[in-house]
C-alpha positions as CSV (number, residue, x, y, z in Angstrom):
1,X,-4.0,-89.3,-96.0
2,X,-4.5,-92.5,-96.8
3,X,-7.3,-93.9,-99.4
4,X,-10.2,-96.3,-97.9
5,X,-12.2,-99.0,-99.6
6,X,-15.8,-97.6,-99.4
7,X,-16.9,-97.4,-95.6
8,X,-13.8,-99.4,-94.7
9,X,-11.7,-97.5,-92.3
10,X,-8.1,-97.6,-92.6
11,X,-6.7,-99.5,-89.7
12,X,-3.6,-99.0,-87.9
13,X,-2.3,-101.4,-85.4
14,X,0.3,-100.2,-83.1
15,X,2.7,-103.3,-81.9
16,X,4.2,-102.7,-78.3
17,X,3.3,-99.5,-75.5
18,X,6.2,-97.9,-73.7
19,X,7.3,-94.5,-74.4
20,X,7.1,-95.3,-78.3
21,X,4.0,-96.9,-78.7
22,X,1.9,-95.0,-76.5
23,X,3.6,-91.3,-77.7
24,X,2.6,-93.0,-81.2
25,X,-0.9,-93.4,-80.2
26,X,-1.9,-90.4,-78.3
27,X,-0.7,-88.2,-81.5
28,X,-2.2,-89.8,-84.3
29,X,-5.5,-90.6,-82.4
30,X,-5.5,-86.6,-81.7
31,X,-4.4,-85.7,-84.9
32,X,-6.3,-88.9,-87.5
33,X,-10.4,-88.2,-86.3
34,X,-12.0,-89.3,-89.2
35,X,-11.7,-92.2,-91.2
36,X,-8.9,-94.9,-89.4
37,X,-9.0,-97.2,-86.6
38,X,-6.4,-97.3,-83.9
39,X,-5.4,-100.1,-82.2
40,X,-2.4,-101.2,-79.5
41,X,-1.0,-104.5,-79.1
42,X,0.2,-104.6,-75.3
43,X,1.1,-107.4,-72.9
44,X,1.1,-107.0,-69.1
45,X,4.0,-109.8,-68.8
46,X,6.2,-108.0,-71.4
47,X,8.0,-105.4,-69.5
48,X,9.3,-102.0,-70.9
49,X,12.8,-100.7,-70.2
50,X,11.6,-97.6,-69.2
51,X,14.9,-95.9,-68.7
52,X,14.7,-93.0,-70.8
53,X,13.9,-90.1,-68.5
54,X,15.6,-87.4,-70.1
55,X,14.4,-85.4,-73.5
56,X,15.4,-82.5,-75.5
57,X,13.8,-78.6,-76.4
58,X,12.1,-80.1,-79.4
59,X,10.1,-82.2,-76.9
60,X,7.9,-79.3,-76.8
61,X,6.8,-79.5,-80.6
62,X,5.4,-82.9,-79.4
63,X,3.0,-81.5,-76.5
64,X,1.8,-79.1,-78.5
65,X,0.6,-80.8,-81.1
66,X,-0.6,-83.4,-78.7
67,X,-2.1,-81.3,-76.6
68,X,0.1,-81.2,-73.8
69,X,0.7,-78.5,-71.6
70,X,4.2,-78.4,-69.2
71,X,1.9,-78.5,-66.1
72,X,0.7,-81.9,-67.4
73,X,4.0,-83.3,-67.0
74,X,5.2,-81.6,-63.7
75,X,1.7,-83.1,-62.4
76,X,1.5,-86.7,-64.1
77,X,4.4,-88.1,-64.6
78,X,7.0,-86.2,-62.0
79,X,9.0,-83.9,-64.1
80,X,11.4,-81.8,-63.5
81,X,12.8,-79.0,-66.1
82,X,16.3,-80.0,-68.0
83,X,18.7,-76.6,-69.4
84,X,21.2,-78.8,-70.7
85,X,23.9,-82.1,-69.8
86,X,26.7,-81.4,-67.4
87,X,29.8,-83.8,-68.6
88,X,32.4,-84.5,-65.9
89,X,35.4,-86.1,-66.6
90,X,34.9,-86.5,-70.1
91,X,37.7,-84.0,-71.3
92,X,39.8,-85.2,-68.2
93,X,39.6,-86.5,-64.7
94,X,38.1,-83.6,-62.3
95,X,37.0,-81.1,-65.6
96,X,33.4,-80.4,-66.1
97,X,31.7,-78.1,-68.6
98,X,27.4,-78.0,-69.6
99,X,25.7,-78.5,-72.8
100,X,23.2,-76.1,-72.8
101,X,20.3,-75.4,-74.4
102,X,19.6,-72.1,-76.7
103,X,22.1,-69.3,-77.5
104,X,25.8,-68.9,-76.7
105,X,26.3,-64.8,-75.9
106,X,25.5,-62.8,-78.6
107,X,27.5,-61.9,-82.6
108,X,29.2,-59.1,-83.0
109,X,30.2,-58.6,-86.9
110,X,29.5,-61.7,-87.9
111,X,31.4,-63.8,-85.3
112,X,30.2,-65.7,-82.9
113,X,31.4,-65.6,-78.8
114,X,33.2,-68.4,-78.8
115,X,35.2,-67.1,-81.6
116,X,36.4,-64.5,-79.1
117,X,36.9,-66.9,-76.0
118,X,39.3,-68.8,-77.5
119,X,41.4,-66.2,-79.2
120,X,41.5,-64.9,-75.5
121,X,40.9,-67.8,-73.5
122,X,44.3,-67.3,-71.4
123,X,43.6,-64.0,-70.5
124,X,43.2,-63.4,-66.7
125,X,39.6,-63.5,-65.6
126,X,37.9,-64.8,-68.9
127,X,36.2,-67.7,-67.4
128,X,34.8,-70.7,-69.3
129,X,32.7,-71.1,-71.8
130,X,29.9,-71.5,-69.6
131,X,29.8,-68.1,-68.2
132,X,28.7,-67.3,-71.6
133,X,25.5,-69.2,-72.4
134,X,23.0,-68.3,-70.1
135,X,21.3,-72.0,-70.1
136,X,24.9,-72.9,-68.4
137,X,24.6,-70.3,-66.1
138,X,21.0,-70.9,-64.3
139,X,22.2,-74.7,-64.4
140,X,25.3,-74.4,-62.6
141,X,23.0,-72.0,-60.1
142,X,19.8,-74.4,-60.1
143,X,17.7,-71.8,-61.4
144,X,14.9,-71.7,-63.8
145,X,12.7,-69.4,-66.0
146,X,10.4,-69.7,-68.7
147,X,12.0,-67.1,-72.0
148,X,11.0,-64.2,-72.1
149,X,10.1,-63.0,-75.8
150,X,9.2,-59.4,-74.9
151,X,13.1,-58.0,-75.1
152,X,15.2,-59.8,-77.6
153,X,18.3,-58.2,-75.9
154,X,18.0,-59.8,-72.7
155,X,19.8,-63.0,-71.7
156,X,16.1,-64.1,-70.8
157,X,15.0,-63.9,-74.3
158,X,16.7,-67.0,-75.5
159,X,16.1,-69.4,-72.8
160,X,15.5,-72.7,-74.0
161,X,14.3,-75.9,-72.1
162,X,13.5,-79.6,-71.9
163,X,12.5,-81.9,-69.4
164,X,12.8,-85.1,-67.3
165,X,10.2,-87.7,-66.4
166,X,9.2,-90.6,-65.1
167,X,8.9,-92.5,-68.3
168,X,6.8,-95.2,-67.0
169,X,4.3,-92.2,-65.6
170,X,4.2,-90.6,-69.0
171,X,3.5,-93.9,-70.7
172,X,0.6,-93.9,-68.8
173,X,-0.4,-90.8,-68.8
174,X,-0.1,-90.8,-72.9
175,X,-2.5,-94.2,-72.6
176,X,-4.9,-92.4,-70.5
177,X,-5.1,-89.8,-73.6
178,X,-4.9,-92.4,-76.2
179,X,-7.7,-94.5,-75.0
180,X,-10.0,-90.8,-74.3
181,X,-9.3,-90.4,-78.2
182,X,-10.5,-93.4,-79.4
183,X,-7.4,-95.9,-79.5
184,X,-8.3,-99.8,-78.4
185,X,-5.8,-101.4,-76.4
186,X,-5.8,-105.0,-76.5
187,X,-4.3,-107.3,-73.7
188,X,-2.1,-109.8,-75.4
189,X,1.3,-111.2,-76.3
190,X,2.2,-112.0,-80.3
191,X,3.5,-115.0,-80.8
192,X,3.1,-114.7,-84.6
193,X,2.9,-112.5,-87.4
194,X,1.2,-114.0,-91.1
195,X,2.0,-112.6,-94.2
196,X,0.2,-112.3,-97.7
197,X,2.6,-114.9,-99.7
198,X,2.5,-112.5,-102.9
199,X,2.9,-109.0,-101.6
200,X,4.9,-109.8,-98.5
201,X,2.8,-107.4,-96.9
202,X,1.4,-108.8,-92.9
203,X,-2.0,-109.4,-92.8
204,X,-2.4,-110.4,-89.3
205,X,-0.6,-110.8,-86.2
206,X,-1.4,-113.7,-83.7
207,X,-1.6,-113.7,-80.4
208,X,-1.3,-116.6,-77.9
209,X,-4.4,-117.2,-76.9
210,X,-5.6,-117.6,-80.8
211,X,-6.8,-113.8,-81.7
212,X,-5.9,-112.4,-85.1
213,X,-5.3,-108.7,-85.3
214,X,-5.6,-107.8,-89.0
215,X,-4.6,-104.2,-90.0
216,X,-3.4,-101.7,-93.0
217,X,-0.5,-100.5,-91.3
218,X,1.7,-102.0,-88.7
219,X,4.0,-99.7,-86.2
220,X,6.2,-101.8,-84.9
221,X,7.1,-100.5,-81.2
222,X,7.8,-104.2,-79.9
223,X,11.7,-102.7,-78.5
224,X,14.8,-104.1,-78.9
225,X,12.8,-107.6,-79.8
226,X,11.6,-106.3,-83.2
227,X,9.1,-108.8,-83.5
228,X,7.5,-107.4,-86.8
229,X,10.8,-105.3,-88.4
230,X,13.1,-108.1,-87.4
231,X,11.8,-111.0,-87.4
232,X,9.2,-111.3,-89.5
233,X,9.8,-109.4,-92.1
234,X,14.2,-110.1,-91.9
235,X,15.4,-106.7,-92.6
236,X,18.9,-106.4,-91.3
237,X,20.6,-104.1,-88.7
238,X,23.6,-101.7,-89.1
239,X,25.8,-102.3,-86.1
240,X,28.2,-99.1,-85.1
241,X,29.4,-101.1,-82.0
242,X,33.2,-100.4,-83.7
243,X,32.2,-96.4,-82.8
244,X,30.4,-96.8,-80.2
245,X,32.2,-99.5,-77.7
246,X,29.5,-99.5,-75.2
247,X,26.8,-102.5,-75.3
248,X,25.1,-102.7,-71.9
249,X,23.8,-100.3,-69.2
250,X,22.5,-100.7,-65.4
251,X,19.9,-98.8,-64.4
252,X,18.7,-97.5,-61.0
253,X,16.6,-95.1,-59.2
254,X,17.6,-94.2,-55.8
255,X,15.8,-91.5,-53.1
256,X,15.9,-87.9,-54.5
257,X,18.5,-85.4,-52.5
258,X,18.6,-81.2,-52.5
259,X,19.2,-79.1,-54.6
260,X,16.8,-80.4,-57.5
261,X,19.1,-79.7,-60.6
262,X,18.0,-78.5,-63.9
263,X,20.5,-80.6,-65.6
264,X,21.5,-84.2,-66.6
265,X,24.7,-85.4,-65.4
266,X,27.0,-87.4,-67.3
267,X,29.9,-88.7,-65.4
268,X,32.5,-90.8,-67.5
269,X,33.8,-93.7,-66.1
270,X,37.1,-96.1,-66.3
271,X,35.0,-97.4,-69.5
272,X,31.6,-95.7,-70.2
273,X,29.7,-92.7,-68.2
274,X,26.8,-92.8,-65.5
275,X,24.0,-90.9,-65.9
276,X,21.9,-88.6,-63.1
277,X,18.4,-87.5,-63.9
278,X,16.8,-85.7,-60.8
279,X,12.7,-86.1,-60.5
280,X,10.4,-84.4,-57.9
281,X,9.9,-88.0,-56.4
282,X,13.5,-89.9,-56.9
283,X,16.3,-89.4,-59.3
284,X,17.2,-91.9,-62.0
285,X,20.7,-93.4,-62.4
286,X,22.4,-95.6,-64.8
287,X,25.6,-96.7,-66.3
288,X,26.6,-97.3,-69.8
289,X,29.8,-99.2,-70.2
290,X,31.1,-101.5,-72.6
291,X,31.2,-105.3,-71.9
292,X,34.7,-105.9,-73.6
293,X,36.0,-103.2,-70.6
294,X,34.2,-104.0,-67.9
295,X,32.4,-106.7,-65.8
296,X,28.7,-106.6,-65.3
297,X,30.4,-107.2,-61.2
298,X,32.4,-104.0,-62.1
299,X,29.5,-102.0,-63.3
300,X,26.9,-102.7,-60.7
301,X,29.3,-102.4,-57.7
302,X,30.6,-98.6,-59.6
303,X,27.2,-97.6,-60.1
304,X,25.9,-98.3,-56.8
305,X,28.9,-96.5,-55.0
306,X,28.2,-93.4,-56.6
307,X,24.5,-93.0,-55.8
308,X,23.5,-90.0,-53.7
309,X,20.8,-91.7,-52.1
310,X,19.7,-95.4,-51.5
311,X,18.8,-97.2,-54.3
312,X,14.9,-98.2,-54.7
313,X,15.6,-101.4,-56.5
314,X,17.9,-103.7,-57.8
315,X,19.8,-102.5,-60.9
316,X,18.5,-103.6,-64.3
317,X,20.6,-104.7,-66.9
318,X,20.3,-104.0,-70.2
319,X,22.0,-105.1,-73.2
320,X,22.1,-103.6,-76.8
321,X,23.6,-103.2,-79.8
322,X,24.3,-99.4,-81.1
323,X,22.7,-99.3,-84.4
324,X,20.1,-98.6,-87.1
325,X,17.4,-100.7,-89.1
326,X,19.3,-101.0,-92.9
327,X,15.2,-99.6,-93.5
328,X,12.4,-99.0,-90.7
329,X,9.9,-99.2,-93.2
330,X,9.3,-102.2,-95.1
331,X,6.1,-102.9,-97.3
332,X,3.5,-101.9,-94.1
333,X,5.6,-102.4,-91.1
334,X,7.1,-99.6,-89.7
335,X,9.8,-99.1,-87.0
336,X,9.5,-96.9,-83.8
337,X,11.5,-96.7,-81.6
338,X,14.2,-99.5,-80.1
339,X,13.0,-101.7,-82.9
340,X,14.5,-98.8,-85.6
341,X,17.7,-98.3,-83.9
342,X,19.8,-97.8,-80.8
343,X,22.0,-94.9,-79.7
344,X,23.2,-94.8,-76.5
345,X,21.6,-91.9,-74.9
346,X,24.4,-89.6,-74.0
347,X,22.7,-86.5,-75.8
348,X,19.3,-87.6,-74.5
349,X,18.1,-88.7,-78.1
350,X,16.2,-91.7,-77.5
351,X,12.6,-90.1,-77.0
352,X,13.3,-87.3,-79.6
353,X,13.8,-90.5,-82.2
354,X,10.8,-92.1,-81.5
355,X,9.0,-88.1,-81.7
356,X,10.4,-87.4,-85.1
357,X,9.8,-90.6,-86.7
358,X,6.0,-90.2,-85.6
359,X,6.6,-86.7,-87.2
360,X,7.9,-88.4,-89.9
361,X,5.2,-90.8,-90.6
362,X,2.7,-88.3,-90.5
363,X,4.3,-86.5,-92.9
364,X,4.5,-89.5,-95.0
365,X,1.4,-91.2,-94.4
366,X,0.4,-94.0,-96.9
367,X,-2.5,-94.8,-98.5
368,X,-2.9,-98.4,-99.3
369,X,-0.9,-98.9,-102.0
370,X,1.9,-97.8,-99.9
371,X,4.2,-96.2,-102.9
372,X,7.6,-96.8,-103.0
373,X,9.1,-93.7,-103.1
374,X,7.2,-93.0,-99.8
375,X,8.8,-95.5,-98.0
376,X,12.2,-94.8,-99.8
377,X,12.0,-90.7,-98.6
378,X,11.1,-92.4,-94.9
379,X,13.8,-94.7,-95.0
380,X,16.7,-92.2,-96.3
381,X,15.6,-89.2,-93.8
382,X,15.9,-91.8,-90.7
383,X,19.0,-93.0,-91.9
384,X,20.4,-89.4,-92.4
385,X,19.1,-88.3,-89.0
386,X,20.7,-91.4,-87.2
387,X,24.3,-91.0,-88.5
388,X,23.6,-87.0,-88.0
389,X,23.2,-88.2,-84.2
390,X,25.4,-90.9,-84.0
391,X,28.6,-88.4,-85.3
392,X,27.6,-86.1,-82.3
393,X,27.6,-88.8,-80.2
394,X,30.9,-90.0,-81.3
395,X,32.9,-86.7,-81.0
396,X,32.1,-86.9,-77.1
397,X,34.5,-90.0,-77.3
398,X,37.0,-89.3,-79.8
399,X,37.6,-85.4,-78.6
400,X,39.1,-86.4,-75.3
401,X,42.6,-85.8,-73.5
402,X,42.2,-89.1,-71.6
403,X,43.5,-92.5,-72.3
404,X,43.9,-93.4,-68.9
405,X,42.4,-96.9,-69.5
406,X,41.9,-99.4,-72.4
407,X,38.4,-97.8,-73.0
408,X,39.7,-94.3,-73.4
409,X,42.9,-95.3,-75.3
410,X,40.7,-97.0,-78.2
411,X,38.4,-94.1,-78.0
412,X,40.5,-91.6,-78.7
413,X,42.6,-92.9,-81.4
414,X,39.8,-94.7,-83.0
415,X,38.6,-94.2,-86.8
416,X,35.3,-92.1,-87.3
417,X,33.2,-92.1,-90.1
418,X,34.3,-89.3,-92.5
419,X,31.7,-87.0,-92.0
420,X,32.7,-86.6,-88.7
421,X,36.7,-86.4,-89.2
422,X,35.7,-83.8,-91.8
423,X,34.1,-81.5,-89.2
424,X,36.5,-81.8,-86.9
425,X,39.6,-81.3,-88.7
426,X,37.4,-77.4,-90.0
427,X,37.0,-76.9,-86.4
428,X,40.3,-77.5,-85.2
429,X,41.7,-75.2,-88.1
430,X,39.9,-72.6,-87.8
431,X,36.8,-73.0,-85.1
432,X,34.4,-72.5,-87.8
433,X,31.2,-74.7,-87.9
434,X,28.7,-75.2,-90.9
435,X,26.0,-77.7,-91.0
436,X,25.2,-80.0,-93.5
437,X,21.6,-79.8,-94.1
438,X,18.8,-78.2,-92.3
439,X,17.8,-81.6,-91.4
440,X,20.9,-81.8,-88.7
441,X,19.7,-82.0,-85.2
442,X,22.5,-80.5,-83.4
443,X,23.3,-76.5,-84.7
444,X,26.5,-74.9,-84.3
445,X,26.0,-73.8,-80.4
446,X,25.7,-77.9,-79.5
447,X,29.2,-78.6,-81.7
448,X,30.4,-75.8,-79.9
449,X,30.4,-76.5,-76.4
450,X,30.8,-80.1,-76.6
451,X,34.1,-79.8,-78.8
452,X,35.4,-76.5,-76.7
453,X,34.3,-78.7,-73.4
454,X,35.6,-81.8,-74.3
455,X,39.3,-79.8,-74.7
456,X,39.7,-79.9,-78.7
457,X,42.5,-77.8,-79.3
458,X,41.2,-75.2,-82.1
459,X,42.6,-72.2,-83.7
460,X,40.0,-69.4,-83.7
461,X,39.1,-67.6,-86.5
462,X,41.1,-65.0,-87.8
463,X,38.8,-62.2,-88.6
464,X,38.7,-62.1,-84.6
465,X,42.1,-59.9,-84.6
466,X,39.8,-57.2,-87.1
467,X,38.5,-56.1,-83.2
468,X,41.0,-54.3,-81.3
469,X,41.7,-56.5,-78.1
470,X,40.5,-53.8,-75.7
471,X,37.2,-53.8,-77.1
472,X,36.9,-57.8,-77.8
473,X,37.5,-58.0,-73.7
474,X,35.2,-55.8,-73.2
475,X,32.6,-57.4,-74.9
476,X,33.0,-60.4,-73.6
477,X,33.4,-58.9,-70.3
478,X,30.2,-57.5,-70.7
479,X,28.2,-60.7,-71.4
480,X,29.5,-62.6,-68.8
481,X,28.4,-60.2,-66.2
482,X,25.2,-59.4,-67.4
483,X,24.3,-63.4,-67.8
484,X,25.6,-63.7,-64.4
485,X,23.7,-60.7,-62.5
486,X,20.0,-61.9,-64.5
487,X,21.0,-65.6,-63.4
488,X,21.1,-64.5,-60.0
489,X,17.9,-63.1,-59.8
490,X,15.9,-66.1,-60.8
491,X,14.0,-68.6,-58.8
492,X,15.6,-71.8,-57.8
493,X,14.7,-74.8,-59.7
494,X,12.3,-76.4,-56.8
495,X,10.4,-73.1,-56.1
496,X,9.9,-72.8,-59.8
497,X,8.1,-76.1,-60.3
498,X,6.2,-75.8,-57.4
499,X,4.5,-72.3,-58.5
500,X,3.4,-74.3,-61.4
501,X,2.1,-76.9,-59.6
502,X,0.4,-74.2,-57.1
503,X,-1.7,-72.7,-60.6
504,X,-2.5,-76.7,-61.5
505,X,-6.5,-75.8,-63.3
506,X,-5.8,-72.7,-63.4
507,X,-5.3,-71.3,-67.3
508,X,-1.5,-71.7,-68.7
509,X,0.7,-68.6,-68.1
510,X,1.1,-66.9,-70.9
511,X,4.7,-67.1,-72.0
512,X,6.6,-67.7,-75.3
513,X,8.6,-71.1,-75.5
514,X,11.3,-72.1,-77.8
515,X,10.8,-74.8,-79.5
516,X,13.4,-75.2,-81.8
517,X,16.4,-77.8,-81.6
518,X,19.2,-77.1,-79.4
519,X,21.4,-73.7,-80.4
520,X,19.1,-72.6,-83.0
521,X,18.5,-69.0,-81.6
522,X,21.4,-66.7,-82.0
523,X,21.7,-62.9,-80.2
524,X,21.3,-59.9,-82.2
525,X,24.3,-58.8,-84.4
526,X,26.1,-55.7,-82.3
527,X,25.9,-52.6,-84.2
528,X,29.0,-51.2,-83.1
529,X,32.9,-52.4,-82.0
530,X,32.3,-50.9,-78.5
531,X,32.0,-53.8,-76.9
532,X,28.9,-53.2,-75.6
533,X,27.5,-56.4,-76.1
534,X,23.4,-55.2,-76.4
535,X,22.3,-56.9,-73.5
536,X,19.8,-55.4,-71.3
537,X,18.5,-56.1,-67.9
């Protein structure tokens, strides 16, 4: 932790709320008690653009270690539970297939289940690939459970989960936190930020009513302005606008409807996709689309006629540039959030960024000589994990049969960055995934259902014909129904958050979570080629 000058506490100064400066806050003031000041830099007239509503399984690692407990969420900020992204008419008009979260089936040898689907994929009755990932299964049934650790054979065991929310709610709901645990927030806009003319390093921001803010360590959650990363200190931005086409997005809420999904929706359109994220009180809507393909006329009139209730505002435009900060860290400013980078958020990335580059930070804390090689280790893990994300992001575009429209036609045939053509050309030979470093956010289950989904046309792996057919049928046979008869049994995804709203005070259930990344539990290896696939009811 970081060095102090006698009695002097080391003081942080946190530039910008929203969803990143406030989930910044409320974890460091939990976790720094002794020792360092917090403050947050905040203006009223600066809005936030509090779109991001939709998160990922490691969401949980956050609340825990901030103290957060999934009834605080259901309660404060209007969640609803999230099992994975349904993608309609990404592979082609009318197709849909889910993104789910934990374990696809089960091994048997040492292959996987989608190994088997697509060596059999034609025969009568096999399904898709979401009758074999039991995430898919309660989604597509709006059904929802907390895992259940006790029997590592059922289909229960490997539930995983996420959430939506309000993010304006959770902002401030993490401020109410923050503040409890010590953190100042001051009222004010920067209109300046001073520098020490030998080090480079900021000494002060000023705001515009005179104040001077002095601090060790500046977080820079200021958004897409970047007042501290961008402007004053000039460190340049990686655009990947050639990958990623799309540059705006409208967003709107309009009135909630039944069923409450567990899901987010991802519709592609004639150039972009429209998101659905249902709430307890509304659900949120938006459209991402690239400028060069479509009208911001275009855009608000085909958002708006494919709401399924009436819209509660106007539609908000927003405008960016998908990308990463050439280094989020610089001297003692570092970037959070928008102000690091931008990836559209088809995978629902945006608020798991901002979590692991608090994680990160943490990890990496400086002292006040801020070492080099600190910042360096910082600056080369962020830039890892945002091409890690951006490649997954890509595939959804470039693995496509459509070129129905300009959009889709440069899409498809477009250049990706080698990494990615790499991992695609394996999979297409031979349906065989391998990640490159531990560090990858997205295992082999994600890959999986997004390339098989989005209609890549793979070759399965051979060692699948060392199972007589008979037997390979019946196993998958056998974990298709078994997912299907425990989906059934579950409660629907309304009753399920209002029981645990109903035990609101009461003590937290106890029940094992997941909290790992999407796909990284895997089903016990079957001990025997009779197809019995292990699970248990």
């Amino acid at each position: 932790m970081a060095q102090r000058r006698g009695n002097s506490p080391f003081e942080i100064v946190i530039v910008g709320g929203g969803t990143a400066g406030w989930m910044t806050a409320a974890l460091t003031s939990r976790l720094f008690t002794r020792g360092y000041t917090i403050r947050l830099i905040e203006s009223d007239q600066i809005g936030t653009i509090g779109v991001g509503e939709a998160t990922i399984p490691p969401i949980k690692i956050y609340n825990q270690m901030a103290g957060i407990e999934d009834r605080d969420l259901l309660e404060h900020a209007e969640a609803t539970y999230k099992l994975g992204i349904e993608f309609a008419n990404w592979r082609e008009p009318g197709h849909s297939y889910i993104h789910g979260f934990g374990a696809i089936g089960q091994d048997l040898l040492w292959l996987h289940t989608h190994q088997f689907f697509l060596r059999y994929r034609d025969t009568p009755d096999i399904g898709t690939l979401d009758d074999y990932a039991f995430a898919t299964a309660l989604a597509r049934r709006n059904r929802m459970a907390y895992p259940d650790q006790r029997n590592p054979s059922s289909p229960l065991h490997d539930i995983d989960y996420a959430f939506h929310f309000d993010a304006s709610l959770y902002a401030a709901f993490l401020r109410k936190r923050s503040e409890a645990q010590g953190v100042e927030r001051i009222e004010g806009r920067i209109v300046d930020a001073v520098r020490d003319p030998e080090s480079g390093f900021v000494r002060h921001v000023v705001l515009a009513d005179g104040r001077e803010i002095a601090g060790d360590l500046f977080v820079d959650c200021s958004g897409m302005r970047a007042l501290l990363i961008g402007e004053a200190m000039d460190v340049g931005y990686r655009d990947w606008n050639h990958w990623l086409p799309c540059d705006r997005a409208l967003a709107v809420p309009c009135e909630g409807v039944m069923p409450l999904t567990p899901y987010t929706r991802s519709t592609a359109r004639s150039a972009g996709w429209q998101w659905r994220i249902a709430l307890q009180h509304r659900i949120g809507n938006g459209l991402v689309y690239a400028a060069a393909h479509m009208s911001d006329e275009t855009a608000r009139d085909t958002l708006l006629a494919n709401l399924d209730g009436a819209p509660l505002k106007d539609p908000m435009l927003v405008r960016f540039r998908p990308g990463r900060r050439e280094r989020p860290w610089e001297k003692n400013v570092i970037a959070i959030g928008l102000s690091a980078g931008f990836l559209e958020p088809l995978e629902s990335t945006s608020i798991h960024l901002i979590q692991t580059a608090i994680f990160r930070l943490i990890a990496l804390f400086p002292d006040r000589r801020f070492d080099p090689e600190t910042i360096a280790e910082y600056n080369r893990q962020t830039a890892f994990e945002y091409e890690d994300v951006r490649d997954f992001i890509i595939a959804h575009y470039k693995v496509t049969r459509r070129e129905d429209t300009p959009f889709w036609a440069y899409v498809k045939h477009m250049d990706v960055p080698d990494t990615l053509r790499d991992r695609l050309a394996l999979f297409r030979s031979c349906a065989r995934f391998f990640q490159h470093g531990k560090a990858e956010l997205f295992h082999e289950e994600s890959w999986v259902q997004v390339l098989i989904g989005q209609g890549i046309d793979a070759t399965p792996d051979p060692m699948v014909d060392l199972i007589p057919s008979d037997q390979a049928l019946a196993f998958l046979r056998d974990i298709r129904e078994v997912i299907a008869d425990n989906a059934e049994r579950l409660p629907d995804h309304a009753s399920f958050i209002a029981r645990q709203l109903e035990q609101v005070g009461s003590p937290t259930p106890n029940h094992a979570v997941s909290i790992g990344a999407p796909g990284t539990h895997r089903g016990p290896v079957a001990g025997s080629l009779t197809g019995d696939a292990n699970y248990r009811l």
